[in-house]
C-alpha positions in Angstrom: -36.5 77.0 8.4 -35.3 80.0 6.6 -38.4 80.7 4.8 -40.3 80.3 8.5 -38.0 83.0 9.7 -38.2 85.1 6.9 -42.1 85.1 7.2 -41.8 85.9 10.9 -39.5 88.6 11.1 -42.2 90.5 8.6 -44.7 89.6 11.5 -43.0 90.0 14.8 -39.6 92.3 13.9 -36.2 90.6 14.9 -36.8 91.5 18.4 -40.1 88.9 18.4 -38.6 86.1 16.4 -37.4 83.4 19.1 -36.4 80.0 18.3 -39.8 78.6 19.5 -41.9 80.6 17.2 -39.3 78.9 14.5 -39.7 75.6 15.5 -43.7 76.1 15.1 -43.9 77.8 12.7 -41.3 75.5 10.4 -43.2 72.7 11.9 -40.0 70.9 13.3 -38.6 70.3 16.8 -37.2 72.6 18.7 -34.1 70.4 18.7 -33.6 70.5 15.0 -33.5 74.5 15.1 -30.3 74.3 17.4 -28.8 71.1 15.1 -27.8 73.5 12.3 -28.7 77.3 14.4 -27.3 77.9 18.0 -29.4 80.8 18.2 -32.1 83.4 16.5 -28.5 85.6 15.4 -27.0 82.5 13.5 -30.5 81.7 11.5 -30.8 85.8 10.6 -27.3 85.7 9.4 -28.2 82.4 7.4 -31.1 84.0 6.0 -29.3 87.5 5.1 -26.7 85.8 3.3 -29.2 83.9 1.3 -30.8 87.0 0.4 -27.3 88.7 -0.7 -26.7 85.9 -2.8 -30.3 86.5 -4.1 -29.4 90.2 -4.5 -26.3 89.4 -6.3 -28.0 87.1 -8.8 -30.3 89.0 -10.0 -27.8 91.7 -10.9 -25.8 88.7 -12.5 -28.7 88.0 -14.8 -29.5 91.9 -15.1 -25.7 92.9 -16.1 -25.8 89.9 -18.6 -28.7 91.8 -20.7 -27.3 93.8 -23.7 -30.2 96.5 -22.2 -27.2 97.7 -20.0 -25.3 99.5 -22.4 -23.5 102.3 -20.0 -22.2 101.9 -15.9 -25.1 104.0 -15.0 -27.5 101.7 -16.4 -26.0 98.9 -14.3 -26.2 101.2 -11.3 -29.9 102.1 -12.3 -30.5 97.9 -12.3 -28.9 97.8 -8.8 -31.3 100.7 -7.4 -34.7 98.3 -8.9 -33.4 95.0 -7.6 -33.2 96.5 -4.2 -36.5 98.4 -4.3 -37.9 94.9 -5.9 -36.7 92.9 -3.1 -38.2 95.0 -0.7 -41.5 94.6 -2.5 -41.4 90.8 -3.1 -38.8 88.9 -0.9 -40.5 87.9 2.8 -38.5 89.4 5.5 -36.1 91.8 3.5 -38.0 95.0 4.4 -37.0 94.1 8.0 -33.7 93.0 8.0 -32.1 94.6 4.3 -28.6 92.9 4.3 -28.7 92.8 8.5 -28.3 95.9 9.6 -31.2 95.4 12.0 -29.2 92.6 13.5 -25.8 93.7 13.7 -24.0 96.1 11.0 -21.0 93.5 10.6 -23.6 90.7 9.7 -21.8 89.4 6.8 -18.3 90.5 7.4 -16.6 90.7 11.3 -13.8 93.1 8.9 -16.8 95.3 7.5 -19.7 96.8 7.8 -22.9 94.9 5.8 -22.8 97.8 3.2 -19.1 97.9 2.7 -19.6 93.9 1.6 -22.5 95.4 -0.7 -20.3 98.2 -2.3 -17.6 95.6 -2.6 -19.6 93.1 -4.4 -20.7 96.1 -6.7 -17.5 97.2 -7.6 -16.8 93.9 -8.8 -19.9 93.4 -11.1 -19.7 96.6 -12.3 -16.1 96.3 -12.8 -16.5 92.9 -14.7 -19.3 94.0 -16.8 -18.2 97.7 -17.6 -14.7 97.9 -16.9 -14.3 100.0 -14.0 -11.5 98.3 -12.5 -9.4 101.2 -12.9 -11.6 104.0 -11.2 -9.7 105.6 -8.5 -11.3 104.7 -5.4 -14.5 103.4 -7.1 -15.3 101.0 -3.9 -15.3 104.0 -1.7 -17.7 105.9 -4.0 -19.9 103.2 -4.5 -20.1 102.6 -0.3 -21.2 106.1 -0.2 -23.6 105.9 -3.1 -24.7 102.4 -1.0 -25.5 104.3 2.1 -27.0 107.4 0.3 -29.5 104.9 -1.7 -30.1 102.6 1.5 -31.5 105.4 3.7 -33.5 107.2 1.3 -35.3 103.7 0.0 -36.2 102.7 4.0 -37.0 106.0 4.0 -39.4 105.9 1.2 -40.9 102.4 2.3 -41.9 103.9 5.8 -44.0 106.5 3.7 -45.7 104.0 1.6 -46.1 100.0 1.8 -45.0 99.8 -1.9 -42.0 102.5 -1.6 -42.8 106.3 -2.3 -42.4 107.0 -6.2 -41.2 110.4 -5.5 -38.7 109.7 -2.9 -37.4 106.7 -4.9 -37.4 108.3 -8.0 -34.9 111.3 -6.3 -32.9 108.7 -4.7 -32.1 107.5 -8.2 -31.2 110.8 -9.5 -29.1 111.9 -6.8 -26.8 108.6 -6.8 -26.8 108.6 -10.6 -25.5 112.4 -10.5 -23.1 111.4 -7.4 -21.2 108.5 -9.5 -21.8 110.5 -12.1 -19.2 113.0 -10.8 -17.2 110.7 -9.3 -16.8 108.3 -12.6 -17.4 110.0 -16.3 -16.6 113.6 -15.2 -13.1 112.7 -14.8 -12.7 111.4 -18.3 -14.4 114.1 -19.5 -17.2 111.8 -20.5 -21.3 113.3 -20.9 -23.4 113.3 -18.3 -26.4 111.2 -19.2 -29.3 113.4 -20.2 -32.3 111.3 -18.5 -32.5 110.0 -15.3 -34.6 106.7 -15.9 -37.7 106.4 -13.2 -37.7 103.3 -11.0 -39.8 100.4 -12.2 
């Protein structure tokens, strides 16, 4: 059923997906949609905490390369798995982490984001030691936003994302942390800003 609604809300936006079109569309009765969904708000959520899962694996597999050699590189991997999953994972382009649905989707505390830039702190954390960078979440829930807007922003110009406007979104988080992270140990600023894949 999740796949079904991740196909449809590509097709029809949340605002078309019903638990009707569901039911057909997963080939099941319209019974078994309300066994395990009481409505269209409880499947979305379902299927956006799948996909943040998803998300989070695939930085799990990225961060356990020896590729990533430097923070930045992990923050780079972060930037391409989202741009990736807005290229290749059915209904993600129209409901990102459920901010189309409600912004406290994942968390009734916090705002869908806030979860992200928490679960980023604590990859990053784990596979660079960051743990002790003053307010690190709060930098990362800014870099979050910053990257979020300009990447929607860049998919409404182009189906496959606009290089240019992707490739600045990069830059400018990358310089942002930068600041916020090396700068106050007095560390180099890195001297490329890679391009997205």
């Amino acid at each position: 059923m999740l796949d079904a609604c991740a196909e449809l809300v590509d097709e029809v936006g949340y605002e078309g997906l019903t638990t009707t079109l569901l039911a057909e569309r997963a080939e099941v009765a319209i019974g078994s949609v309300y066994q395990f969904f009481p409505d269209k708000r409880a499947i979305v959520q379902a299927l956006t905490l799948r996909t943040m899962e998803s998300y989070l694996q695939r930085l799990d597999e990225r961060f356990a390369s020896d590729d990533l050699t430097h923070w930045w590189d992990g923050v780079d991997a972060a930037i391409d798995e989202y741009i990736s999953m807005h290229r290749t994972v059915p209904g993600f382009r129209t409901l990102h982490f459920g901010d189309v649905v409600d912004l406290h989707l994942l968390d009734e505390q916090r705002d869908n984001n806030g979860v992200i830039a928490d679960q980023l702190a604590r990859v990053l954390g784990e596979r660079f030691g960051l743990t002790d960078v003053p307010d690190l979440r709060f930098h990362l829930e800014i870099a979050v936003e910053a990257s979020d807007a300009l990447i929607k922003l860049a998919f409404r110009r182009q189906p496959e994302g606009d290089a240019r406007v992707l490739a600045e979104a990069k830059a400018l988080i990358r310089e942002y942390l930068h600041r916020q992270v090396d700068a106050r140990e007095g560390a180099n600023q890195p001297a490329e800003v890679a391009q997205p894949a």
